[in-house]
C-alpha positions as CSV (number, residue, x, y, z in Angstrom):
1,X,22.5,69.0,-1.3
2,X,22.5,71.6,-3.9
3,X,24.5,72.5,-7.0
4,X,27.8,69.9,-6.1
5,X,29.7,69.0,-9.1
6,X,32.1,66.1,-9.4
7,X,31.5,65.0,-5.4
8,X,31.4,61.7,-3.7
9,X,29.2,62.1,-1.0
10,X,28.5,59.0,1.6
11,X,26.1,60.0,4.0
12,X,25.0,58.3,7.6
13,X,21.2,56.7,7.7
14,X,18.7,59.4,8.4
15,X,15.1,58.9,8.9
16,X,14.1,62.5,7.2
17,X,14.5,63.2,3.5
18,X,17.5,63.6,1.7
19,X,16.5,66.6,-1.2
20,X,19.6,66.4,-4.0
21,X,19.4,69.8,-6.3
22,X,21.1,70.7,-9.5
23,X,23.9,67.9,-9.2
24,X,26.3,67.2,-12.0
25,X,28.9,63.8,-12.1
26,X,28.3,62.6,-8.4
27,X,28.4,60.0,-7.2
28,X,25.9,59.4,-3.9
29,X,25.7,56.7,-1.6
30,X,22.6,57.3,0.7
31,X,19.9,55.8,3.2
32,X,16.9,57.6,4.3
33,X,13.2,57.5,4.5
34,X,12.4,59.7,1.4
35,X,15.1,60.9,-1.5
36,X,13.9,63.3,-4.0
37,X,16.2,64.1,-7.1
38,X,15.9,67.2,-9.2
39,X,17.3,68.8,-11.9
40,X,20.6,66.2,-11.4
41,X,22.6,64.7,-14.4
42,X,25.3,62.4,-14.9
43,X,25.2,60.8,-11.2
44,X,25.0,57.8,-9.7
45,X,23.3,56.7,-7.1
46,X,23.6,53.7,-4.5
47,X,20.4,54.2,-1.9
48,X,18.5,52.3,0.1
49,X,15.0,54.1,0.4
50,X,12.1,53.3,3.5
51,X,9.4,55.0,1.5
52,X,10.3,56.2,-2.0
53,X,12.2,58.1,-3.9
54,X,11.2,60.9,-6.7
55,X,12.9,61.9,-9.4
56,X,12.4,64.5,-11.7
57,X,13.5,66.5,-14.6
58,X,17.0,64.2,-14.6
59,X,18.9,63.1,-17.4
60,X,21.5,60.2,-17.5
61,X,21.2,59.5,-13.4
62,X,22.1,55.5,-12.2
63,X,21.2,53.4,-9.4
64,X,22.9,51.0,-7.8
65,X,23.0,48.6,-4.7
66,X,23.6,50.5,-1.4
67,X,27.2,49.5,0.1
68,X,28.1,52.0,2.3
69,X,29.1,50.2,5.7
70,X,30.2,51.8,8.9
């Protein structure tokens, strides 16, 4: 996902990795095996993660508990 502004996006379980790119006052809700973050502000983020997730250069991003349900 790359340059979304002001989007909810709730994603289906993958077991890839979920790239987010340039982001600005999203709000996520995501499960995979890797998630890497760059260059995002202002988002949040509800993930549940198999491996890990990487974030760099972001500024003001949140986590919270994944609740996204089928």
């Amino acid at each position: 996902m790359k340059k979304l502004k002001n989007c909810t996006i709730r994603a289906a379980a993958t077991k890839s990795t979920v790239f987010v790119d340039e982001c600005e006052n999203c709000v996520f809700e995501l499960s995979c095996h890797q998630l890497r973050i760059h260059n995002t502000y202002g988002s949040t983020f509800g993930i549940f993660v198999t491996s890990k997730a990487i974030i760099e250069d972001c500024n003001r991003v949140k986590f919270k508990q994944y609740s996204f349900e089928y």
